[in-house]
Structure formats: structure tokens, C-alpha cells
N, C-alpha and C positions, 0 to 999 in steps of 0.2 A: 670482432667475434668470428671464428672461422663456422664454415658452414657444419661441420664438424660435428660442432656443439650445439648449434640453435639450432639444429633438425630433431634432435633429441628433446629439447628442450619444449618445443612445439609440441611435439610427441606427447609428450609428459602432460603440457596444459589442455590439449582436445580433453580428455574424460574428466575434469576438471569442471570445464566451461558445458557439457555433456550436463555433470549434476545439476551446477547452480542453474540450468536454463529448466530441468525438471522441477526445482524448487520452488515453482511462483504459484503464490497463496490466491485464493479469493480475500477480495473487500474486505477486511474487517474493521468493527471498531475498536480504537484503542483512546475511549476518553475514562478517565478517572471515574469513580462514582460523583463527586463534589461536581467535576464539568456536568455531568449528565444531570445532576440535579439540577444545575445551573444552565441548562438547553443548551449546552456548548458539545456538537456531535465530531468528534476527530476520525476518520475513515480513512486506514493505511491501506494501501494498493498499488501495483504496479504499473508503470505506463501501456502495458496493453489492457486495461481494463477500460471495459466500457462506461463510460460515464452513466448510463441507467444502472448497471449494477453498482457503482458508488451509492448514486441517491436513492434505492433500494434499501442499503446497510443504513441509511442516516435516516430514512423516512420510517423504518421499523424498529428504531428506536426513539424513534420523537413518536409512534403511536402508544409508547407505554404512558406517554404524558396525556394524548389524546389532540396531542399537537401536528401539523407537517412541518417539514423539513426548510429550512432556506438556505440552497448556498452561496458561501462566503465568502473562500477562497482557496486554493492551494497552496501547500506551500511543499517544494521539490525537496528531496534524499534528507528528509526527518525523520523516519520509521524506521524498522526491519531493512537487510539489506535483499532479502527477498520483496522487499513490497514497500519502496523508498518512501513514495509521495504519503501528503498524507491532507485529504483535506477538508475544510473545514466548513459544518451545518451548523444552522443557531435552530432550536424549534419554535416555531412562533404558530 
């Protein structure tokens, strides 16, 4: 590829890479009504989020049960592509 082209090209993807780095969500939950009934809390977020604001989204949902939160696990680029990870509270 001549330099030609990929300078433009470059060009083109800065305001691009620009938005998607504006796009990043806070924490949310994204489990089913049936998981939630079932204490199963899924929490999609991106890897700059702090792990207290994760267990914050899962602990204020396990209080409508009058439960806390326990985490389970992560599991990487499952979610949004703003907010890949996504991971997993049981309420006990």
C-alpha cells in the first residue's frame, strides 16, 4: 500500500476511534427478569471500570431481594460493544 493511501486512510479512522472511545457506558445490568428472579446478576462493563462500581450494579440489585451480592465470575467481549465484559453475581 503506497503511503499515498494509508495517510488518508488513517485520517479517515482517527474521528472514528474519536467516537467509539466517547461511547463507554457505566456498569449496567443486563440479566433477564427469570435470571434475576433466579439471583443470577449479569453486569456489562468495560475494562476501565472499576470493580467497586461493578459490585455496586449487582449489590443494588440483589437488595431488591434483600440479599448481597456474590461474585462469580467474568466472562470477556459477551456484551455491548461499548461495554464488552460482562460479569457474573449470584445473591445469596
Amino acid at each position: 500500500m503506497s503511503r499515498s493511501v494509508l495517510v488518508p486512510s488513517l485520517l479517515c479512522a482517527l474521528p472514528l476511534c474519536a467516537v467509539l472511545a466517547g461511547c463507554a457506558e457505566a456498569p449496567f445490568l443486563d440479566s433477564t427478569p427469570q435470571q434475576r428472579r433466579a439471583g443470577e446478576m449479569w453486569v456489562c462493563h468495560d475494562g476501565a471500570a472499576r470493580p467497586e462500581e461493578i459490585a455496586a450494579v449487582a449489590r443494588e440489585a440483589c437488595a431488591e431481594y434483600r440479599l448481597g451480592a456474590q461474585l462469580i465470575g467474568i466472562e470477556r467481549y459477551q456484551c455491548r460493544v461499548t461495554t464488552p465484559h460482562r460479569t457474573l453475581f449470584y445473591c445469596e
